[in-house]
C-alpha positions in Angstrom: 21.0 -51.4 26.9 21.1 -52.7 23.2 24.6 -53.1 22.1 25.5 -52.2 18.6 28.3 -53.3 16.4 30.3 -50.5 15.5 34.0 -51.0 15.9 36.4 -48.5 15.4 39.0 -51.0 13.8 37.0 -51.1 10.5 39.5 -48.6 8.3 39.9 -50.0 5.3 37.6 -49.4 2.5 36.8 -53.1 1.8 35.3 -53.5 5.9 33.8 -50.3 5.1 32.1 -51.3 2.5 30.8 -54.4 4.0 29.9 -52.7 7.4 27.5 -50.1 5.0 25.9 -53.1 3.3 25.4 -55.3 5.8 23.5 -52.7 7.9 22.2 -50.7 4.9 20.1 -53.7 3.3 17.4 -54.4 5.4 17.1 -50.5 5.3 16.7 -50.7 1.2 14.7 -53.5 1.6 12.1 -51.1 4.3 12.1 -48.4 2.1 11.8 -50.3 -1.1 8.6 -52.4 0.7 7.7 -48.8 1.4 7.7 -47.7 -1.4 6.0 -50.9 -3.3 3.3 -49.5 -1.1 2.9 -46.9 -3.2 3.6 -48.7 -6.7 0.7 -50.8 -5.7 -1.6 -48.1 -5.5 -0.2 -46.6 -8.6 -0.6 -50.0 -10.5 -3.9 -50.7 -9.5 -5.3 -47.5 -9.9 -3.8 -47.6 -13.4 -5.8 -50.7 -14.3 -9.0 -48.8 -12.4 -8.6 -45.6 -14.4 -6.7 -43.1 -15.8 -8.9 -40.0 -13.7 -8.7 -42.0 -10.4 -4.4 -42.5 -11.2 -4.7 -39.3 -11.4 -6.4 -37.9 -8.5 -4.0 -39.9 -6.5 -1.4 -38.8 -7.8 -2.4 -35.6 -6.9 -4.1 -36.8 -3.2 -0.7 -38.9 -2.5 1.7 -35.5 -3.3 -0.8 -33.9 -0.8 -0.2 -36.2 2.3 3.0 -37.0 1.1 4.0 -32.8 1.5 2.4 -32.9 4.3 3.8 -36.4 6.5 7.8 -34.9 5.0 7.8 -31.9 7.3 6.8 -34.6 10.0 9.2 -36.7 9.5 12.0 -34.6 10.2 11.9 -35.8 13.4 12.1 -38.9 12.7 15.4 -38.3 10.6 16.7 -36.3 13.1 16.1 -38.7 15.6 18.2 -41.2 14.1 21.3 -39.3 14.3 20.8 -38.4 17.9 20.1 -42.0 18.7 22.9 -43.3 17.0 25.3 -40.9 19.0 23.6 -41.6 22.0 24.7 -45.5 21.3 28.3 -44.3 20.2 29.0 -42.1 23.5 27.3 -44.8 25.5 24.2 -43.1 27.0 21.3 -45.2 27.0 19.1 -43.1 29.0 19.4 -40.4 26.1 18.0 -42.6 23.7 14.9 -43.1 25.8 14.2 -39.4 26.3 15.1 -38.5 22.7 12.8 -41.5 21.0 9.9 -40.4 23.3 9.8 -37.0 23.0 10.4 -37.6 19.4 7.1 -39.5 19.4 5.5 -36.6 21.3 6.1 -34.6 18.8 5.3 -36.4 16.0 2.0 -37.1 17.5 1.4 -33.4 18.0 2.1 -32.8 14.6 -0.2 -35.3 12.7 -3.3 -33.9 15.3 -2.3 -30.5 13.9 -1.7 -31.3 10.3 -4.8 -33.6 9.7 -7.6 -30.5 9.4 -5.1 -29.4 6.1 -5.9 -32.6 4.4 -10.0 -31.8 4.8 -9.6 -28.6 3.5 -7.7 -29.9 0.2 -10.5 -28.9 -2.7 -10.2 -25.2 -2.3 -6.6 -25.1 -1.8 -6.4 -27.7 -4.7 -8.6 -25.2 -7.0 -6.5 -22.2 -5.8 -3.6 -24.2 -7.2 -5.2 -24.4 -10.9 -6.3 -28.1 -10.7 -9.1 -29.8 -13.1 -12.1 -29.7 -10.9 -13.1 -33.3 -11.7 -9.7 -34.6 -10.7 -9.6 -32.1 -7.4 -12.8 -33.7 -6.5 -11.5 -37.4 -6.4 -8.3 -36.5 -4.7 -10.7 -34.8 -1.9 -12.7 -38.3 -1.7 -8.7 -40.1 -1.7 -7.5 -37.1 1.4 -10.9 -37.5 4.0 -10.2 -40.6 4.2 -6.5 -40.7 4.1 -5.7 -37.8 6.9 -6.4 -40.8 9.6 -3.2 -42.5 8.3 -1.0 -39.3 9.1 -0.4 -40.1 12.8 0.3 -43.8 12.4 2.5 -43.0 9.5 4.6 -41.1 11.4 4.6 -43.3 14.8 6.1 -46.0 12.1 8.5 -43.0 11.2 10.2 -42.7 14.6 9.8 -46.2 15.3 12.0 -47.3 12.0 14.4 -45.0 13.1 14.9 -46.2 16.5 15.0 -49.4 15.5 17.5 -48.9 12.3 20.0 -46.9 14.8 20.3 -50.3 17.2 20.9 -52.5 13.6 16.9 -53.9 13.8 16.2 -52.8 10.8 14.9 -56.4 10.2 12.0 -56.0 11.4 10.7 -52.7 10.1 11.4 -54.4 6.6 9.2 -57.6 7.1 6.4 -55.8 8.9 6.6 -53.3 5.9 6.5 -56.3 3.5 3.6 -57.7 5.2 2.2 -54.2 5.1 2.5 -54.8 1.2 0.4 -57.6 1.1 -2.1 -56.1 3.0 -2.1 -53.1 0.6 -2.9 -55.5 -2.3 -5.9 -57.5 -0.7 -7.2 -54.2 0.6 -6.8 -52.5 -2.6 -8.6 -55.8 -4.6 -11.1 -55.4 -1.7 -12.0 -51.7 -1.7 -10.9 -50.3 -4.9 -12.6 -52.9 -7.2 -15.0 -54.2 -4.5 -14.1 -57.7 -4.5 -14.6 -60.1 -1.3 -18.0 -58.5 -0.6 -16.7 -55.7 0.4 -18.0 -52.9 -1.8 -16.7 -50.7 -4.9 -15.1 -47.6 -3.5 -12.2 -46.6 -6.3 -10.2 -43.6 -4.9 -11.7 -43.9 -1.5 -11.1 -47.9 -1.2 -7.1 -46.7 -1.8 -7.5 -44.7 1.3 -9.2 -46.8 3.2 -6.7 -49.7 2.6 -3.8 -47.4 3.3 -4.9 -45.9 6.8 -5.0 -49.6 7.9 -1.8 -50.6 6.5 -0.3 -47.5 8.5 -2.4 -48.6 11.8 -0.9 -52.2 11.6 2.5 -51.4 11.3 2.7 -49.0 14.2 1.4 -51.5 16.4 3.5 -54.0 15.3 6.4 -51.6 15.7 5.0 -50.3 19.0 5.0 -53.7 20.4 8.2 -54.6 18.7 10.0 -52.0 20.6 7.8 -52.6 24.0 8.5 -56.5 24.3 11.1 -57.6 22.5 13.6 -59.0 25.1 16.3 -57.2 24.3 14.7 -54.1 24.3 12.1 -54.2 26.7 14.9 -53.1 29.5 15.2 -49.6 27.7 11.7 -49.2 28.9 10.7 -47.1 26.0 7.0 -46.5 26.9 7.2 -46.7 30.6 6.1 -43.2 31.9 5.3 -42.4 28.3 3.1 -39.7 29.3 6.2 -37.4 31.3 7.2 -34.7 29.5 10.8 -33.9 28.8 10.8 -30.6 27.8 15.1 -30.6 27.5 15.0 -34.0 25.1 11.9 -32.0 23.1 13.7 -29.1 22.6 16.9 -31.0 21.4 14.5 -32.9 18.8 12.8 -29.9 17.2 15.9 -28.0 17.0 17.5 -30.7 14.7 14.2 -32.1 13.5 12.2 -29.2 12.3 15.5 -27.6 9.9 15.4 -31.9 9.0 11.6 -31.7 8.2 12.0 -28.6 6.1 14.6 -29.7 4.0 12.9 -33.2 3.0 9.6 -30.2 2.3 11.7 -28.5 0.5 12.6 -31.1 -2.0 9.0 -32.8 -1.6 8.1 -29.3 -2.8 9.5 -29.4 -5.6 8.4 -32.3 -6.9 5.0 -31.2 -5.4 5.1 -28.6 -7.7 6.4 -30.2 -10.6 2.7 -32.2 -10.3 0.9 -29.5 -10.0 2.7 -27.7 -12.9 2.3 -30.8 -14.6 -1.5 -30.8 -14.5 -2.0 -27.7 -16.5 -0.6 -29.7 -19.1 -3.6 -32.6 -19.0 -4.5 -36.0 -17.2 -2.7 -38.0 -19.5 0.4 -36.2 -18.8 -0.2 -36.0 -15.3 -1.0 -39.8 -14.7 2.5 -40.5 -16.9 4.5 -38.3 -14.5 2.9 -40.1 -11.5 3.9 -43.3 -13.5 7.5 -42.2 -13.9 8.1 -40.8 -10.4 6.7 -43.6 -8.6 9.8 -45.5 -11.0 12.4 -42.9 -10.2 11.1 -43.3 -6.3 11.5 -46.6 -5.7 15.3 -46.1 -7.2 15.7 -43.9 -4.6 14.9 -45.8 -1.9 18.2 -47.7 -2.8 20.1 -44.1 -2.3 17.8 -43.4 1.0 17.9 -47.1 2.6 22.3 -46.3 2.1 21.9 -42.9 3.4 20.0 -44.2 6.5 22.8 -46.7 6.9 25.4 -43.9 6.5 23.5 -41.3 9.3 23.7 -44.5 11.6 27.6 -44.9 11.1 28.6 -41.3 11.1 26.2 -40.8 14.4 28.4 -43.6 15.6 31.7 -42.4 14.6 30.8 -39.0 15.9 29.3 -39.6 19.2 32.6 -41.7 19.7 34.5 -38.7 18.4 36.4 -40.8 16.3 36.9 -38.8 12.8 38.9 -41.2 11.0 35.9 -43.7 11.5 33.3 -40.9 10.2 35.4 -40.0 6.9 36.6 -43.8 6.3 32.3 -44.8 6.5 31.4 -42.1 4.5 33.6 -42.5 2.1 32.3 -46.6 1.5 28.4 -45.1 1.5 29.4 -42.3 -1.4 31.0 -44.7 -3.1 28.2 -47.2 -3.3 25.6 -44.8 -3.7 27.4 -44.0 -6.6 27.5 -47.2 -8.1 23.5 -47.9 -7.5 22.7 -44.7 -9.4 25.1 -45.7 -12.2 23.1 -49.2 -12.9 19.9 -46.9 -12.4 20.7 -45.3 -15.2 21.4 -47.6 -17.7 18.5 -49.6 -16.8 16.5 -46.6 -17.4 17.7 -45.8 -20.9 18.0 -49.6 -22.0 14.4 -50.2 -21.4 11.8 -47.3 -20.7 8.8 -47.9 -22.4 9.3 -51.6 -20.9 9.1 -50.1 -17.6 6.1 -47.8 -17.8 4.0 -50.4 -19.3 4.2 -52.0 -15.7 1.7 -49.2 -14.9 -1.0 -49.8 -17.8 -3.6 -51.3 -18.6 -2.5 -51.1 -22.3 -6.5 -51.5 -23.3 -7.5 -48.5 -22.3 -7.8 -45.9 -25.1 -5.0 -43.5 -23.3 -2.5 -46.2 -22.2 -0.6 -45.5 -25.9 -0.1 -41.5 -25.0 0.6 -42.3 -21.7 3.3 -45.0 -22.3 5.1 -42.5 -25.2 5.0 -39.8 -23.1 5.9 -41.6 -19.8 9.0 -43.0 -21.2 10.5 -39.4 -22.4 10.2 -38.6 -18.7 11.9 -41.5 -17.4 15.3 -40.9 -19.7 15.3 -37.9 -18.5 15.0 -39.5 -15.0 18.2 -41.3 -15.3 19.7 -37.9 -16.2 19.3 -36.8 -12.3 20.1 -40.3 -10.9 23.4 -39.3 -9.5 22.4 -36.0 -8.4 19.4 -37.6 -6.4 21.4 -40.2 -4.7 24.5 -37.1 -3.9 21.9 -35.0 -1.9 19.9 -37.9 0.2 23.5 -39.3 0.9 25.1 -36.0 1.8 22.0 -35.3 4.0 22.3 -38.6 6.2 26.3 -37.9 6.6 25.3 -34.4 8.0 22.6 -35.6 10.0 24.6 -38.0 11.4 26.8 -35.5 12.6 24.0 -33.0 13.6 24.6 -30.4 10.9 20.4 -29.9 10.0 20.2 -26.0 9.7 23.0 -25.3 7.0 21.4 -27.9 4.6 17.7 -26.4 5.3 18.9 -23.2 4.1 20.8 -24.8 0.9 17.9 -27.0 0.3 15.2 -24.2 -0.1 17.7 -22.3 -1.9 18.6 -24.7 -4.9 14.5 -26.2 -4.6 12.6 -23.0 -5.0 14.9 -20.2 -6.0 16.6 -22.7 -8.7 14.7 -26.0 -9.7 10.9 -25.0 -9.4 11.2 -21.5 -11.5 13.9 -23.6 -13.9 11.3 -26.3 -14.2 8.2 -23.7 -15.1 10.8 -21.4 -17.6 11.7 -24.3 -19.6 8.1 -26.1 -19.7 6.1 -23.3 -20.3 8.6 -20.0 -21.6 10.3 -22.2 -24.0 8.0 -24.7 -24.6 9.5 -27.8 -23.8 6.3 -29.4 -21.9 6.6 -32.1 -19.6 10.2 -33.1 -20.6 11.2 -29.3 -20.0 9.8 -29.3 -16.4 11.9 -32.4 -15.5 14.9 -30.6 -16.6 13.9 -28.2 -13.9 14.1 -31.0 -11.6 17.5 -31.8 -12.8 19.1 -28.5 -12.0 17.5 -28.4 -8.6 18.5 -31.2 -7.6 21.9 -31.0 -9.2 22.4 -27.5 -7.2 21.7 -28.8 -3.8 23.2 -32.2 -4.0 27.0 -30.5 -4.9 26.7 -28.0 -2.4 25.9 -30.6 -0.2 28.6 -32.7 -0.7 31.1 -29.9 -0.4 29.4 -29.1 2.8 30.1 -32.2 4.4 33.8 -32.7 2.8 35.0 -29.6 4.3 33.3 -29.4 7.6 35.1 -29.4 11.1 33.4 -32.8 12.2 36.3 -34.5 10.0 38.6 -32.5 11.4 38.6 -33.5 15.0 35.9 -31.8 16.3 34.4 -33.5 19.4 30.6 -34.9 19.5 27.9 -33.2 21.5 28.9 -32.9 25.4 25.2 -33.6 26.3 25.7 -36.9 25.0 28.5 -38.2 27.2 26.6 -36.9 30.1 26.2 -39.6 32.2 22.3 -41.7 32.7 
């Protein structure tokens, strides 16, 4: 069995602090390469055109709504494992990772027919028809990365709960690379490969996602140190007890990542009544406010792996003393966020452009509005993703579904379409939107967490301390 460092002696806030760092930057540094995934599409696409940024914008929110409710799992999964490794039980972390990659499996086979049938729920949705088109062309190709994509998902979070989140973040960063060349290759049609613009994006994605779960597959299968878990050995048993325990916590976990990806699903869609160019700007100014995030979500991670810890040892002083040192950082990360945003926005969204193209000036004005209002939700963003890992760490994933849906869809998305459309405030107006979502959920959230029994003495899950 792995053995993680955790000890309980780490109660002051300056170990704590270190302790979160130490295992919560090579998690930033996966989900930041993750995200430069992404980026890359978005800048390269920018220089290809302003239709085919676009479309991808539009194809990307698609999968992306899709792959969230997924990963649940995968979120949930981290938690459990990290439990597991705090009560001892290493035969619980086999049975929860495999049946979490059952399930994750089943899920992409299911979800991949949505993605084919895009154009008419695209047109349903109000979208320009030239722009629903390409996004089509970007989704056929695409829906063969959903399964991969979620294999890595499981895998990161196996790995991140035994402190190897190392290796996820090279493998990501050589997944980067790979992005570019196959993006030079496919999209432009350089290297003799030929011309493909939206579909080349695909194409180069799906085999990003391929590499990187086998990389992580065999990672996990023959790493000495991990090969005596046995992971894949009888991979085809069921475990219809360990299944059970990962849909309960991972489907509520799914649901409120889709409730949030929903609303800034929604926002794009809203968003493309308005026009392209105000489309491809918002694209350019999420994919900015996204890779922020990954700072708040790479902590988070960090902070679902200590409390799951703490709590499967059933040591509260532990959980509130690590949660405490993640909050606190978070909080500093989304302060420099901010200012960076409002010293130097225009600066940033020029990244994006080709500033030749006859649209780039509209794009960059209007771009740049949207990313000082980004900064605005900085702190709220990072409350909510951190208060989630806490509770997931602790195994609280129902209560926060229900919050989450409330503040997404029955505050943020109508906020966001009453001040962009009733009162006129355009693109701007429908950020705000996202501001008050995001606002609601994350306080609540917070509270949630603050006040709940698991710092209060509350022992960890009894299945846990079963013996293997």
């Amino acid at each position: 069995m792995t053995q993680v460092n955790s000890p309980a002696g780490q109660s002051g806030l300056a170990a704590n602090l270190r302790a979160t760092l130490v295992l919560g930057l090579p998690m930033i540094g996966s989900n930041v390469a993750q995200m430069a995934l992404h980026i890359t599409d978005t800048i390269m696409l920018g220089w290809y055109g302003v239709a085919e940024l676009a479309s991808v914008v539009l194809g990307s929110s698609f999968f992306f709504f899709l792959f969230i409710l997924g990963s649940g799992f995968s979120y949930a999964l981290m938690g459990r494992i990290s439990a597991a490794l705090g009560a001892g039980n290493a035969t619980q972390l086999r049975r929860d990772t495999r049946m979490g990659l059952w399930v994750s499996i089943g899920y992409g086979l299911v979800a991949m027919p949505v993605m084919f049938a895009a154009t008419p729920i695209l047109r349903v949705l109000g979208q320009d028809p030239h722009l629903t088109a390409l996004a089509a062309q970007f989704l056929n190709i695409a829906a063969f990365g959903l399964v991969p994509a979620l294999v890595v998902a499981v895998l990161r979070a196996y790995l991140g709960a035994q402190h190897r989140a190392q290796v996820v973040m090279w493998i990501t960063v050589l997944g980067v690379g790979v992005n570019i060349l196959g993006n030079w290759a496919f999209v432009f049609g350089h290297f003799g490969a030929p011309e493909m613009g939206v579909r080349g994006a695909a194409l180069s994605s799906v085999l990003v996602q391929a590499v990187s779960a086998l990389l992580l597959a065999a990672y996990a299968a023959w790493h000495p140190k991990l090969r005596q878990i046995q992971l894949f050995t009888r991979f085809w048993r069921p475990d219809w007890e360990a299944m059970r325990a990962v849909v309960r916590l991972g489907l509520p976990a799914g649901l409120t990542h889709l409730s949030e990806a929903g609303l800034f699903q929604a926002s794009a869609l809203m968003m493309g009544w308005l026009g392209t160019v105000q489309l491809a700007a918002h694209g350019i100014a999420l994919e900015l406010a996204s890779l922020t995030f990954m700072i708040h979500m790479g902590l988070s991670n960090a902070a679902t792996v200590r409390a799951g810890h703490a709590y499967g040892a059933a040591d509260p002083a532990r959980l509130r003393a690590g949660a405490k040192a993640a909050v606190l950082m978070s909080g500093v990360f989304a302060g420099l966020t901010i200012a960076v945003f409002l010293a130097m926005p225009e600066t940033l969204i020029g990244l994006f452009l080709d500033r030749t193209k006859p649209e780039a000036a509209e794009i960059l004005v209007f771009g740049a509005h949207l990313l000082a209002v980004a900064g605005l939700f900085q702190l709220f963003d990072a409350a909510q993703v951190m208060a989630l890992g806490l509770l997931r760490g602790v195994h609280d994933t129902r209560v926060p579904m229900v919050i989450a849906t409330i503040s997404y869809w029955l505050v943020g998305v109508p906020a966001s379409y009453i001040l962009a459309f009733r009162f006129d405030l355009g693109g701007v107006g429908l950020w705000l939107g996202l501001v008050i979502g995001l606002a609601c959920v994350g306080i609540t959230l917070m509270v949630r967490f603050w006040r709940g029994p698991w710092l209060n003495g509350t022992p960890a899950d009894s299945g846990l301390r079963k013996a293997a």
